[in-house]
N, C-alpha and C positions, 0 to 999 in steps of 0.2 A: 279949156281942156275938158271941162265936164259935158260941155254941149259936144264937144268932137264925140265921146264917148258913148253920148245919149243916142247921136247920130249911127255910129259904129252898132250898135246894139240894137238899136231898128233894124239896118241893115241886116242883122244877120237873123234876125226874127224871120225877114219876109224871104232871104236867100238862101238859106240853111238846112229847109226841106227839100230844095230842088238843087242844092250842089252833089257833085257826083266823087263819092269817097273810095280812099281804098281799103278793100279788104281783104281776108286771105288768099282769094285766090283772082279776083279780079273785079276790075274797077267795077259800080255796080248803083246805082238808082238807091238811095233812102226810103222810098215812098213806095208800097206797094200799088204798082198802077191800077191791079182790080179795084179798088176802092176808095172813096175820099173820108176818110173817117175823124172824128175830131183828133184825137191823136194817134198822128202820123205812125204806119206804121211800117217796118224795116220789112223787105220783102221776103229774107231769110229768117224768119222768126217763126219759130217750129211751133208756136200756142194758138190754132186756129181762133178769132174771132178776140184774140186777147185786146184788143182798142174796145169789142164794149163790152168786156169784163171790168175795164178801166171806168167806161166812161157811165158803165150801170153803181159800180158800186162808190164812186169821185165825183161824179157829173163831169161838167164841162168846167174844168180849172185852170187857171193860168197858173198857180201857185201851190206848192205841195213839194212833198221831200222821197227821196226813195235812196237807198244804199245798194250795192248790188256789188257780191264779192264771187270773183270770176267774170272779168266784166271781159276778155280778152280783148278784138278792138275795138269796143265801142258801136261796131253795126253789126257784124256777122252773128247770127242766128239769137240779137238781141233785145231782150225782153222789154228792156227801160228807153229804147229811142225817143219813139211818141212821148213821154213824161220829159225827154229834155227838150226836145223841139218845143215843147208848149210852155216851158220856162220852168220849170221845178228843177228844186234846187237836188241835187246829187253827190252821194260818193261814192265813186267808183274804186275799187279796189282790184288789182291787176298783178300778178306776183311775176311774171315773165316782162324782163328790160322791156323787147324791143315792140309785144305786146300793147303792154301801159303807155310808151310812147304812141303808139297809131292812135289809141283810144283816147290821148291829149289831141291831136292833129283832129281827129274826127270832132271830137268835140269843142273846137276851137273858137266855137260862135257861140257855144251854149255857158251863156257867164255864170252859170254858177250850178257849175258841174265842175268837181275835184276830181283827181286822178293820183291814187297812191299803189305807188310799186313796192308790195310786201303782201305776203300771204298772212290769212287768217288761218287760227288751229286752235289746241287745246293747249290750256294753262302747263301743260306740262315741260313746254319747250317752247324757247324763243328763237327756234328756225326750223324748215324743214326741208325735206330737197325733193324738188320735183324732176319728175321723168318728163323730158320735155317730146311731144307728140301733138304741136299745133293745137285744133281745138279741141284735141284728147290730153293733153298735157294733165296728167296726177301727182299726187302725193302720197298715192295707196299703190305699195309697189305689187299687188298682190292683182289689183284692176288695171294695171300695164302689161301682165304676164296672162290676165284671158285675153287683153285686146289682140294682142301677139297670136291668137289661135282663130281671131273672128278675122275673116275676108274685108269686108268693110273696113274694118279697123287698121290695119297695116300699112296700106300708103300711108298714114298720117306720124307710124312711130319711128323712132331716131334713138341713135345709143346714147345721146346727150342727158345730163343729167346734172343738174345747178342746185346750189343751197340758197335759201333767200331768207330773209331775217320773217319772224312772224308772232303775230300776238294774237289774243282773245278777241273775238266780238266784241264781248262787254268792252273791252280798257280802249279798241277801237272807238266806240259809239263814245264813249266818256270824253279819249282825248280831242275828240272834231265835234264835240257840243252838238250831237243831231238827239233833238229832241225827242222825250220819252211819248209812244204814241205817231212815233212817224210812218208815212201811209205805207210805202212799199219796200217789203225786203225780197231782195234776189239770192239766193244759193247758189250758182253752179258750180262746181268743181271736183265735178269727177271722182265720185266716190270716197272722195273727203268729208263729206256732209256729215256727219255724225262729228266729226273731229269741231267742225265749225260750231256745230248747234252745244256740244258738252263748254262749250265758253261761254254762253249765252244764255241769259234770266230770259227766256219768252215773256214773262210776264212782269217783271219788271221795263223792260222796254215798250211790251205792247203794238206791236206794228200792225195795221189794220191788214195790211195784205201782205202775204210770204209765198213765194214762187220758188218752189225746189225742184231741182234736182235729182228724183227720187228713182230708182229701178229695180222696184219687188215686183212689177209686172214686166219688167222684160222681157220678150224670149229669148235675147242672147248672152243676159249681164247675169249671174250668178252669184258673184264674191260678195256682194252688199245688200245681196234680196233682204235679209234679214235683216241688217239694223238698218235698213232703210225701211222696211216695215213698222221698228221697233220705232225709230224717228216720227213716223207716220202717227203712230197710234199716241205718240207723247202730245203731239202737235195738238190733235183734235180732243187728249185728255184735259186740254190747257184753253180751251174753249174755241178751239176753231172749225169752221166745218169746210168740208172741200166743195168745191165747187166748179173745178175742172180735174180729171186726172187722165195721162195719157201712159203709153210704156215708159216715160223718160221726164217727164213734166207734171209736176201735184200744184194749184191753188188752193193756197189756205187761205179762207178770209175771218177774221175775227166773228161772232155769232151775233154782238150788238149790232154790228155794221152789215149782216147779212140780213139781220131784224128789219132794220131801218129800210134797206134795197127793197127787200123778198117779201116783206110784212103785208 
């Protein structure tokens, strides 16, 4: 059984880049064809050049950890692909059912990538209810009622609206034993971010690289410009320096580990 196994996971090393997954809206290539990078990278993935932001400031690793809360399925417009294809271990965190389910099915070859259906938030409450709007789906009911006025935005919203159980970062990272110091943390979720980050010691945990979610430079997002600035300026008070920032996407990398890269 252990050889079938050893076998089984070869296998999905060498097939795993080039299987064809589904995602929201349609069946769709893993691998960005422009380029061959060492980690693979999803062709919907909005952080130009993010495989050598990875592979500048990681090298070329088989091994490494990353968490990533808002993972919806697993490929669509996501940040942590490349780090599972190359075997790092992951928790993925998905608070929509049928979501967290794709993102198991996608991630079906990557053995040691986790998948838990429950939102992250603030100590203050152990649920919260999302406005369900695909890959707009929130928790800020205040960023579901501009999406409602943006063009763009509206195919994706629905009157649905779910409660799903939810806890801190920290009691997260505590109960799944991911080490203090682990390389990559992903935010997204939709103007929840402040909620996410007030459960969370930055510096206690330590994560070398933080990929959020941020929209103080948008031109269309408004309701969070500020404590997404306010999130911003705490990040880099706590020793991080940015090193990619877009209207909708901030990299934070730690300052030792920018030392080390950039020095």
């Amino acid at each position: 059984m252990q050889f079938l196994n050893q076998v089984r996971r070869s296998l999905g090393k060498i097939l795993c880049p080039y299987r064809r997954v589904w995602s929201d809206s349609r069946w769709d290539s893993r691998l960005d064809p422009r380029s061959d990078p060492y980690y693979p990278r999803q062709k919907s993935c909005q952080i130009p050049n993010l495989e050598f932001l990875f592979e500048k400031f990681f090298g070329q690793r088989e091994t490494g950890t990353f968490v990533e809360i808002g993972a919806h399925d697993g490929v669509l417009v996501s940040n942590t692909w490349g780090l599972a294809a190359r075997g790092w271990q992951g928790w993925m965190v998905e608070p929509v059912p049928n979501l967290a389910a794709r993102c198991r099915l996608n991630h079906e070859f990557h053995k040691d990538v986790k998948v838990f259906d429950q939102a992250i938030g603030s100590a203050e409450t152990n649920e919260v209810t999302l406005f369900v709007a695909d890959a707009l789906t929130t928790a800020n009911p205040e960023l579901f009622e501009e999406y409602s006025t943006l063009p763009w935005a509206t195919s994706s919203l629905s009157q649905e609206k779910i409660t799903v159980p939810s806890t801190t970062l920290d009691d997260f990272l505590a109960r799944c034993e991911v080490p203090v110091g682990f390389d990559v943390l992903v935010v997204d979720v939709e103007g929840f971010e402040a909620a996410v980050f007030s459960g969370f010691q930055v510096n206690l945990w330590q994560p070398k690289m933080m990929i959020v979610e941020l929209a103080d430079t948008h031109p269309d997002l408004t309701v969070t410009a500020k404590s997404d600035y306010e999130l911003s300026s705490k990040l880099q008070s706590e020793g991080y320096t940015i090193v990619y920032k877009d209207s909708i996407n901030t990299v934070f990398v730690r300052q030792g580990i920018c030392d080390l890269a950039c020095g």
